[in-house]
C-alpha positions as CSV (number, residue, x, y, z in Angstrom):
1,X,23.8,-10.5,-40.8
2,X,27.5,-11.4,-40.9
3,X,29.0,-12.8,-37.9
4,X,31.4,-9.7,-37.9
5,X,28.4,-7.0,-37.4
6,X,27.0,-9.6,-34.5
7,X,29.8,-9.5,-32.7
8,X,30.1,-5.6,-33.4
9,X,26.9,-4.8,-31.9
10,X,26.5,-2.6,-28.5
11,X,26.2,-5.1,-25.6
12,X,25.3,-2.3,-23.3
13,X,22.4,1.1,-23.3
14,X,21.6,4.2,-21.2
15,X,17.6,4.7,-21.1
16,X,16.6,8.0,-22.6
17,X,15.8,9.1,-18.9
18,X,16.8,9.0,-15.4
19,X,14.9,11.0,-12.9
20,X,16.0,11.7,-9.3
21,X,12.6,12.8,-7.1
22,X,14.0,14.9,-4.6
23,X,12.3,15.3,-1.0
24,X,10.2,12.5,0.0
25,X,7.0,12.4,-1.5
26,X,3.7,10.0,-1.4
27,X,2.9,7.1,-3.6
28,X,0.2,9.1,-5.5
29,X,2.3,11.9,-6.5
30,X,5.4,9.3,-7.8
31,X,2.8,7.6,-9.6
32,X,1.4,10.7,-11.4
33,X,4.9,11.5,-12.4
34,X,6.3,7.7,-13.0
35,X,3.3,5.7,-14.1
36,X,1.5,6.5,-17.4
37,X,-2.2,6.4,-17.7
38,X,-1.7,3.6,-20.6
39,X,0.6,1.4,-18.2
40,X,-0.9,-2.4,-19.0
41,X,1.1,-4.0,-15.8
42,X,2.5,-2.9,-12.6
43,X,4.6,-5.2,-10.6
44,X,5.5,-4.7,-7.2
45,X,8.2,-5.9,-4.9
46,X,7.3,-6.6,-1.1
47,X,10.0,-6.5,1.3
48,X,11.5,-2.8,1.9
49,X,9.0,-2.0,-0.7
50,X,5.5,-1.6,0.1
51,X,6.6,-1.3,4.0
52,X,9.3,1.0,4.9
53,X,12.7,-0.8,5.7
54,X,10.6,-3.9,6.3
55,X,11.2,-7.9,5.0
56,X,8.2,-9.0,5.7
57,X,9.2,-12.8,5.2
58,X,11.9,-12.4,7.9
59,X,9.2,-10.9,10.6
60,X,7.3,-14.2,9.9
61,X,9.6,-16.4,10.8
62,X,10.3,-14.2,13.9
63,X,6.2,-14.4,14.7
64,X,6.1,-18.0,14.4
65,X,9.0,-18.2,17.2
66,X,7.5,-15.8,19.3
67,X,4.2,-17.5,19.0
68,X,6.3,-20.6,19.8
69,X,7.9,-19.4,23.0
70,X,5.0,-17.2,24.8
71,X,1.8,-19.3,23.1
72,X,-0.5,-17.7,21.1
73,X,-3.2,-16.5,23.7
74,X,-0.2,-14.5,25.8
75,X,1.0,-13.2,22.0
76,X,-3.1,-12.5,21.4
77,X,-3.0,-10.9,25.3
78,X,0.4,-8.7,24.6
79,X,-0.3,-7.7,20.9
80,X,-1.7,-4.2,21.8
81,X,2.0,-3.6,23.3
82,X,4.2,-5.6,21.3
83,X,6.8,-2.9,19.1
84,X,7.1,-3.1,15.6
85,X,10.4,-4.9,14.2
86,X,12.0,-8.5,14.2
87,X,12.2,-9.1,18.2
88,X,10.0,-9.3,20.8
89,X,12.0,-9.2,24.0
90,X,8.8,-9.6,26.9
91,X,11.0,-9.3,30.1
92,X,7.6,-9.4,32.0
93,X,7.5,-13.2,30.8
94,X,11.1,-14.9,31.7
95,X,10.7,-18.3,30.6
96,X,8.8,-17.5,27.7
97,X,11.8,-15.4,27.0
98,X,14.1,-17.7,27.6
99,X,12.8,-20.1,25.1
100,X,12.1,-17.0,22.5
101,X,15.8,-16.3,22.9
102,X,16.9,-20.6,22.7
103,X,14.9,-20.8,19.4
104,X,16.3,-18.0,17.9
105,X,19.3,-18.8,18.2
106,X,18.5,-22.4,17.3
107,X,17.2,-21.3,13.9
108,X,18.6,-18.6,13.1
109,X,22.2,-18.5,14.8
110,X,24.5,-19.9,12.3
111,X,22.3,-18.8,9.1
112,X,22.0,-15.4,10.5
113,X,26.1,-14.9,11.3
114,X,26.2,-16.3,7.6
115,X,23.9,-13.9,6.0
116,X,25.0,-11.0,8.1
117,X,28.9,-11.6,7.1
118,X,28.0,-12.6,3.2
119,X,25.4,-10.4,2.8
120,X,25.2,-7.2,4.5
121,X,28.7,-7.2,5.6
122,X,30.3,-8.0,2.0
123,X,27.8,-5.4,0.6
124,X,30.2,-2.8,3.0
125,X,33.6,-4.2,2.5
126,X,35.4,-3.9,-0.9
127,X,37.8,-7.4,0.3
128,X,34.8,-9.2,1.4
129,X,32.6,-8.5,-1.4
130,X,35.7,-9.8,-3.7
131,X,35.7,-12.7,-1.8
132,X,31.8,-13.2,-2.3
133,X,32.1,-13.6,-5.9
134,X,34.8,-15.4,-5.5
135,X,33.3,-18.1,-3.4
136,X,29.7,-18.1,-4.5
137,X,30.1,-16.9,-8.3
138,X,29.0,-14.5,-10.8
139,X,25.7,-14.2,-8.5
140,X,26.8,-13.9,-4.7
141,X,23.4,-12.0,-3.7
142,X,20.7,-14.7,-4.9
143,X,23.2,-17.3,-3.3
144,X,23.4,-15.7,-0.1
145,X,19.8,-14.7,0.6
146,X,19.1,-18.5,-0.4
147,X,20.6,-19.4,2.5
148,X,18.1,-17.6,5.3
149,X,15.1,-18.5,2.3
150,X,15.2,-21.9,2.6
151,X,15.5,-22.1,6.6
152,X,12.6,-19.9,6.6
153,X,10.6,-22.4,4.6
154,X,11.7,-25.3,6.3
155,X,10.8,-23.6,9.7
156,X,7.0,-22.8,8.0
157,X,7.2,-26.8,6.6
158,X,3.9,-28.8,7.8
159,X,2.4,-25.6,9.5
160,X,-1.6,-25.4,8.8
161,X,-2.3,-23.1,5.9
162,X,-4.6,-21.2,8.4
163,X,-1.7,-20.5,10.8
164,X,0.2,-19.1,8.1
165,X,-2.4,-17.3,7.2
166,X,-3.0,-15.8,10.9
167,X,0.4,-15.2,11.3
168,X,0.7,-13.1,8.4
169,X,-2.0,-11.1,8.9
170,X,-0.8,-10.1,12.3
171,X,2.9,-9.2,11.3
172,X,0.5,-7.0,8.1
173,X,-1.4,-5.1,11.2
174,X,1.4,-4.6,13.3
175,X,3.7,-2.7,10.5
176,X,0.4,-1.1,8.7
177,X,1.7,2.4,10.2
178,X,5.0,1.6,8.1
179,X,3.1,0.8,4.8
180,X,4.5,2.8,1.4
181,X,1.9,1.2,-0.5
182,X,-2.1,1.3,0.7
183,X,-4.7,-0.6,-0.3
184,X,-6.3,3.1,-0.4
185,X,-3.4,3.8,-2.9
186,X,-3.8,0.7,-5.0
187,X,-7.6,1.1,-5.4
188,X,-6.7,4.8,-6.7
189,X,-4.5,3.6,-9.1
190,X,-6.9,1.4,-10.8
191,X,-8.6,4.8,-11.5
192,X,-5.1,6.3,-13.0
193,X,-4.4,3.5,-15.3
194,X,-7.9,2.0,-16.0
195,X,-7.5,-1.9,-17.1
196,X,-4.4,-2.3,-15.7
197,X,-3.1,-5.3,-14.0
198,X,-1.1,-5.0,-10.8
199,X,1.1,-8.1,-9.5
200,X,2.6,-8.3,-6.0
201,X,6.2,-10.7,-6.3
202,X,8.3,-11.5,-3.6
203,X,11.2,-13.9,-2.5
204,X,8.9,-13.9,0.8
205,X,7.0,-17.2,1.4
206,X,3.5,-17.8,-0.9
207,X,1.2,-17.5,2.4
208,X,3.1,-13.9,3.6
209,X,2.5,-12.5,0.0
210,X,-0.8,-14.0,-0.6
211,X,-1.7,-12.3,2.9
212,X,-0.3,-8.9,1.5
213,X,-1.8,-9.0,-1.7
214,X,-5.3,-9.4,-0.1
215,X,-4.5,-6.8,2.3
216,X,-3.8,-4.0,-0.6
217,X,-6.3,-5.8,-3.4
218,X,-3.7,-6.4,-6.2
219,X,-4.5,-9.1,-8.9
220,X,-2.1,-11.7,-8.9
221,X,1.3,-12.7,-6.7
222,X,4.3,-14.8,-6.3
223,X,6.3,-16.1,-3.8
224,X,8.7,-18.9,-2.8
225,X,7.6,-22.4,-1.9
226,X,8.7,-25.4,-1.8
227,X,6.8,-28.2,-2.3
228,X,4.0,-29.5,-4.9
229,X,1.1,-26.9,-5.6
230,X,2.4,-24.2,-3.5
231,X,2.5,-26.4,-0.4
232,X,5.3,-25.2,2.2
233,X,7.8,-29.1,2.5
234,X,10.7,-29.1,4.4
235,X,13.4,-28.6,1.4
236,X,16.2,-31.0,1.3
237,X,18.6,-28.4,1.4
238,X,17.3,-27.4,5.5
239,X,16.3,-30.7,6.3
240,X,15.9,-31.2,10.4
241,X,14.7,-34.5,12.0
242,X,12.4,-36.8,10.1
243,X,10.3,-34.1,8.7
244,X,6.7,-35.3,7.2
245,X,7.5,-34.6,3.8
246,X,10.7,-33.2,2.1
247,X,10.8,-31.1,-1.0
248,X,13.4,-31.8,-4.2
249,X,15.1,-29.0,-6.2
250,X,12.3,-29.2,-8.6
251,X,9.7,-28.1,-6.0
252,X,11.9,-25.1,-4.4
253,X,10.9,-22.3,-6.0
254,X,12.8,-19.5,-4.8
255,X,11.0,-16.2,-6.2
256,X,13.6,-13.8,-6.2
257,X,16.0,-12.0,-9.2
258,X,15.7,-13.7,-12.5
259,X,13.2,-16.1,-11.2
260,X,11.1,-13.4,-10.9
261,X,11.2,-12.7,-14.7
262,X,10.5,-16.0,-15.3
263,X,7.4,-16.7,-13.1
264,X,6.0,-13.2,-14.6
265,X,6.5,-14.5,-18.2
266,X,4.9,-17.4,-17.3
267,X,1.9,-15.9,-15.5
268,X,1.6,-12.4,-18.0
269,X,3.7,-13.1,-20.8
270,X,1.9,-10.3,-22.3
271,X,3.9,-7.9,-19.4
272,X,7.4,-9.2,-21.3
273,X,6.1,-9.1,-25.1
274,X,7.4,-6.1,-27.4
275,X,6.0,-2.9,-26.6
276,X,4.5,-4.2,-23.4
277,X,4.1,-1.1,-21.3
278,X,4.9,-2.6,-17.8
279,X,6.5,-0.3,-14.7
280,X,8.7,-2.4,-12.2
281,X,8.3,-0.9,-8.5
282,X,10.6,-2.3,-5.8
283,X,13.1,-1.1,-3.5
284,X,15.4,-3.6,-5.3
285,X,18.0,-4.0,-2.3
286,X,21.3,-5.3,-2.6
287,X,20.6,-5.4,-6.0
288,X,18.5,-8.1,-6.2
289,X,15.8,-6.5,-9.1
290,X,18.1,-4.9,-10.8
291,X,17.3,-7.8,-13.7
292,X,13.9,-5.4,-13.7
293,X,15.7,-2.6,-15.5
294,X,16.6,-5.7,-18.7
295,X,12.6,-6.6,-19.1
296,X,10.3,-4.0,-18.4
297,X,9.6,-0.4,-19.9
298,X,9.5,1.6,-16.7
299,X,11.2,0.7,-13.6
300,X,11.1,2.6,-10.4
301,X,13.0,1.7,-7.1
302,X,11.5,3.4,-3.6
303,X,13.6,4.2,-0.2
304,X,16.8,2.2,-2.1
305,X,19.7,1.9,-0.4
306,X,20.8,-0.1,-4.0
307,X,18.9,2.2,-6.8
308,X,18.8,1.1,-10.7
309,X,21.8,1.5,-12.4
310,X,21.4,3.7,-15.5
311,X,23.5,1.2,-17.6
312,X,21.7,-1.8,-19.2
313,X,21.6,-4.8,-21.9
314,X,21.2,-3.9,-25.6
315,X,17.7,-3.9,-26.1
316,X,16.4,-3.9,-23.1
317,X,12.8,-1.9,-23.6
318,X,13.8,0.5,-20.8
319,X,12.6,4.1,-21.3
320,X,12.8,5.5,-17.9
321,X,14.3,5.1,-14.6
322,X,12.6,6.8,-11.4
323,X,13.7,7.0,-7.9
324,X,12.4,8.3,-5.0
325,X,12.2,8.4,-1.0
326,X,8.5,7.7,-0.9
327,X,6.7,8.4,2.9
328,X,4.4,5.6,4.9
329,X,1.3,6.3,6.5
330,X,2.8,7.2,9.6
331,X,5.1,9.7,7.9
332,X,2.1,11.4,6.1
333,X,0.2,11.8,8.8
334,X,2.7,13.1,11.4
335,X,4.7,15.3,9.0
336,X,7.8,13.8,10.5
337,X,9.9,11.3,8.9
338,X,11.4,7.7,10.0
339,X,14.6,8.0,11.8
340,X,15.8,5.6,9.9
341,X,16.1,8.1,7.0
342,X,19.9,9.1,8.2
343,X,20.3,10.4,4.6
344,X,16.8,11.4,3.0
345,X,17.0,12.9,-0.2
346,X,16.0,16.7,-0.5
347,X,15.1,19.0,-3.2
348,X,12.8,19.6,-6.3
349,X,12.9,16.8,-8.9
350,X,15.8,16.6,-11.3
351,X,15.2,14.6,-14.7
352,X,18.8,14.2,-16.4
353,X,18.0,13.1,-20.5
354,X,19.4,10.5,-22.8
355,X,22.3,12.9,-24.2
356,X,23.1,14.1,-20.7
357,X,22.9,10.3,-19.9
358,X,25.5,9.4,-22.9
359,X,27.7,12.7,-22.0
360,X,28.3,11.9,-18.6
361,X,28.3,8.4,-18.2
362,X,30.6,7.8,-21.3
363,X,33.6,6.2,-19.9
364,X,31.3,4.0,-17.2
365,X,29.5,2.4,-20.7
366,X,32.6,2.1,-22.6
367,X,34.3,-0.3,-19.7
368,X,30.7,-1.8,-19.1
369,X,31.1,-2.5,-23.0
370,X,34.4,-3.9,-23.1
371,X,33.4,-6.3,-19.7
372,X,30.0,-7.7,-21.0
373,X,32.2,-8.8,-24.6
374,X,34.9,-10.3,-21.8
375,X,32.7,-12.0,-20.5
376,X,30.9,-13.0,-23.1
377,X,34.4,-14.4,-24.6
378,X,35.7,-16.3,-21.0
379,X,32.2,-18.4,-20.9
380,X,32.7,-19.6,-24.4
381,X,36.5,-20.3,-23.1
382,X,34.7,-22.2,-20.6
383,X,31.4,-23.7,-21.7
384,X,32.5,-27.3,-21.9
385,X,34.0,-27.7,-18.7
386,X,30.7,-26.0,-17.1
387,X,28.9,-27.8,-19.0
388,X,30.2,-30.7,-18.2
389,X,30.0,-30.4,-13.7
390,X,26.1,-28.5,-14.7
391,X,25.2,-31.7,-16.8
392,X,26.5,-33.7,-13.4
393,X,24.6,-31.7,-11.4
394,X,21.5,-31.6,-12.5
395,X,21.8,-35.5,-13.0
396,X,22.2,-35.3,-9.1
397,X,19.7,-33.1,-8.5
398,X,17.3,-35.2,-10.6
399,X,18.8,-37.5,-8.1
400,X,17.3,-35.8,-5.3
401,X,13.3,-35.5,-6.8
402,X,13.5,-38.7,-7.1
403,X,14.6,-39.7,-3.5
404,X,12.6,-37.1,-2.5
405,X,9.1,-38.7,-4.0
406,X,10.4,-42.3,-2.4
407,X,10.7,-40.6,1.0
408,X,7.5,-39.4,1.1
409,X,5.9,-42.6,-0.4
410,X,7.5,-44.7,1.8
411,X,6.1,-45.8,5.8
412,X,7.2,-43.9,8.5
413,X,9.1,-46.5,9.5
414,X,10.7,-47.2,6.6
415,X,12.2,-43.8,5.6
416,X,15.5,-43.7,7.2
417,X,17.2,-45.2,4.2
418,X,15.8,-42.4,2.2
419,X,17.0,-39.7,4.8
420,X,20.3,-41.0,4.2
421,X,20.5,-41.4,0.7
422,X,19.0,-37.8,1.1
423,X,22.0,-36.5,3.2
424,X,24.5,-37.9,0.2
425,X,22.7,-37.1,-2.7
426,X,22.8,-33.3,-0.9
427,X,26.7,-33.5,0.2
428,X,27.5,-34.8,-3.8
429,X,25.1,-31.4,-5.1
430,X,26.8,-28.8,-2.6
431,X,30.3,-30.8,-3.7
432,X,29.7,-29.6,-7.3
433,X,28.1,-26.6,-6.7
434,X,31.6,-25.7,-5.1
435,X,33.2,-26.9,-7.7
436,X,31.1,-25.2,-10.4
437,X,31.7,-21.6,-8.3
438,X,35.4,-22.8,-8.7
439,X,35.4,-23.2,-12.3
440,X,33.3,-19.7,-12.9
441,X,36.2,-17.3,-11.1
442,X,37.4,-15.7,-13.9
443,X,33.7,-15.0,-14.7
444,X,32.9,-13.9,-11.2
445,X,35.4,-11.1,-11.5
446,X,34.5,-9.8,-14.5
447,X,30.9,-10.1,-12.9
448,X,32.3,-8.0,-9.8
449,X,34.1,-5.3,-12.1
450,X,30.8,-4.8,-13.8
451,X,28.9,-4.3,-11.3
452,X,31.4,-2.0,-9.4
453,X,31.4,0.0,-12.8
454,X,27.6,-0.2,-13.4
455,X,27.3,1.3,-9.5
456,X,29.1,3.9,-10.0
457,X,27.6,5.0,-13.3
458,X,24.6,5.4,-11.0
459,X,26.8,7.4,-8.7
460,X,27.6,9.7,-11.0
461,X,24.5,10.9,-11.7
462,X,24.0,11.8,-7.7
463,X,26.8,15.0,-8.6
């Protein structure tokens, strides 16, 4: 093949169909209409995805400070009224309050303003999403929810694997009413799609998914860590005190947008092979599984604020995108919905086909084209001088392992050298990070335009 027909191939694709569900429905009935009886993998998100409006990582880190400020026989003692959600305000208790309210804002102040102004916010305001990009490149979103991920798994570091474990299990029982997804509805899909593998993966930490995955029977899961072997270390980019052991950048692993394609071709890489018939389900918020849509043959997002976008790479294996409001236990059993569905969908089903698709999203996919081969032409522009501050950072980084590994050899006594040449090594790695953000502007706004274009694409179809 010439290099002229290369570069006049179609960056971009529509799938050949996009199907809107209509009124909120149960799992069972989307998976009659979504899944295929032949499916060979399922992967499922966690957070927002198997419980209603729910990240599930998050509400651990707010157990483990409640369990720190009441104890855990008054937590035990006021389970039976605690309310579902992030906070448990006991007024009945004062001082435990106090301190629920002192480590809260201890650990989560600062990140918390961050991610509420970078993420949520910026997801709201056209300036401050420009500014996003800007500042934290081509991929704001995985940069941003990095930021609460790694204090989460610094704030787990050190903590017995049975504590996790407990924790888990009682943030699972307390939302169960809010589960999507049952183990009752799991075990029943075994029967639609018989041999087929089903994989929980989720940015959340390893123990909070491992807990879920038990809970609803699946075979396999990811999550993040940090540290050797899945063990939760204090990562060098949250370090506090003198921790016990410190993780490098080669042992935080955070599990979320393409690292989730990665782990998955790792684990199943017969899920990613040709012809692989694997369905993605997630709620895929802010985005952040949109990659889904690139790898997998089905995808299907569930009570998304942040649905698939009907326009993908060339050659993506995509055949269908589904999306519905799907109801929890609670829901099904009341007849009543969550009033936190402000805007529910409503209606029958509506399936809108690959020449429909083409028709009406024509001038969306001819400026998605003409952005991807932009883009594509500004990185060359730029490869050697990102090449150049990448190569320097991953020399630092290296950098870090290795001070990392000395740290935890050494005597307690004799780590505080290592602590410091941690603290520099991690100043000289943010320092080019900056400076590699800097470098990718003109790439972070074609990045922006394309996803702006790529949204509304999927807006479109809502008319």
């Amino acid at each position: 093949m010439s290099p002229h027909s290369v570069d006049a191939a179609p960056r971009t694709q529509v799938p050949r169909k996009v199907v809107l569900h209509g009124a909120p429905i149960d799992f069972r009935t989307l998976a009659e209409r979504a899944i295929p009886r032949d499916t060979e993998y399922v992967v499922f998100d966690l957070d927002r995805t198997v419980h209603l409006g729910r990240n599930m990582g998050e509400l651990l880190g707010w157990e483990l400070a409640a369990e720190q400020a009441y104890g855990e026989a008054r937590c035990a003692e006021l389970e039976p009224a605690r309310p579902r959600g992030r906070l448990f305000l006991s007024t009945r208790h004062p001082i435990g309050l106090a301190r629920y309210v002192a480590i809260g804002l201890r650990d989560w102040g600062v990140p918390g303003l961050t991610y509420f102004f970078w993420g949520k916010l910026a997801s709201t305001r056209e300036w401050l999403r420009r500014r996003s990009f800007s500042r934290f490149g081509p991929e704001p979103v995985r940069e941003v929810q990095r930021i609460p991920q790694t204090v989460l798994l610094s704030l787990l570091a050190d903590l017995p694997v049975d504590t996790l474990t407990r924790l888990s299990r009682a943030v699972l029982r307390r939302h169960e009413p809010e589960q999507v997804i049952t183990r009752e509805d799991v075990a029943w899909l075994r029967g639609w799609c018989p041999g087929v593998k089903l994989i929980l993966s989720s940015a959340s930490p390893a123990a909070m998914v491992a807990a879920a995955a038990d809970a609803l029977g699946v075979d396999d899961f990811a999550g993040s860590t940090s540290g050797p072997d899945g063990a939760v270390v204090a990562p060098v980019e949250r370090l506090r005190g003198a921790p016990r052991a410190v993780a490098g950048p080669r042992d935080v692993v955070i599990n979320t947008g393409d690292a989730k394609i990665v782990d998955l071709a790792r684990r199943h890489p017969r899920a990613l092979s040709p012809g692989a018939r694997t369905v993605g389900v997630t709620d895929t918020g802010y985005g952040e599984d949109h990659a889904w849509a690139d790898h997998f043959a089905r995808v299907i997002d569930v009570n998304s604020d942040s649905p698939f976008v009907p326009i993908v790479r060339a050659g993506s294996p995509l055949v269908e995108i589904h999306s519905a409001a799907v109801l929890t236990r609670e829901e099904r059993a009341t007849g009543a919905l969550d009033p936190r569905r402000k805007t529910a969908p409503s209606g029958a089903p509506r399936e809108i086909v690959h020449a429909e698709l083409l028709a009406r999203l024509a001038p969306y996919l001819e400026r998605a084209e003409a952005l991807t081969r932009e883009y594509e032409q500004r990185a060359r522009a730029l490869d050697d001088e990102l090449d150049e501050v990448r190569a320097a950072r991953v020399e630092v980084r290296d950098e870090l392992d290795r001070a990392a590994d000395a740290y935890n050899a050494a005597l307690p006594d004799a780590r505080a050298p290592w602590l410091s040449a941690l603290a520099t090594l991690r100043r000289a790695e943010v320092a080019l990070r900056d400076e590699l953000h800097a470098l990718e502007r003109p790439l972070s706004e074609l990045a922006l335009a394309l996803t702006v274009t790529r949204e509304r694409s999927r807006a479109a179809l809502a008319t």
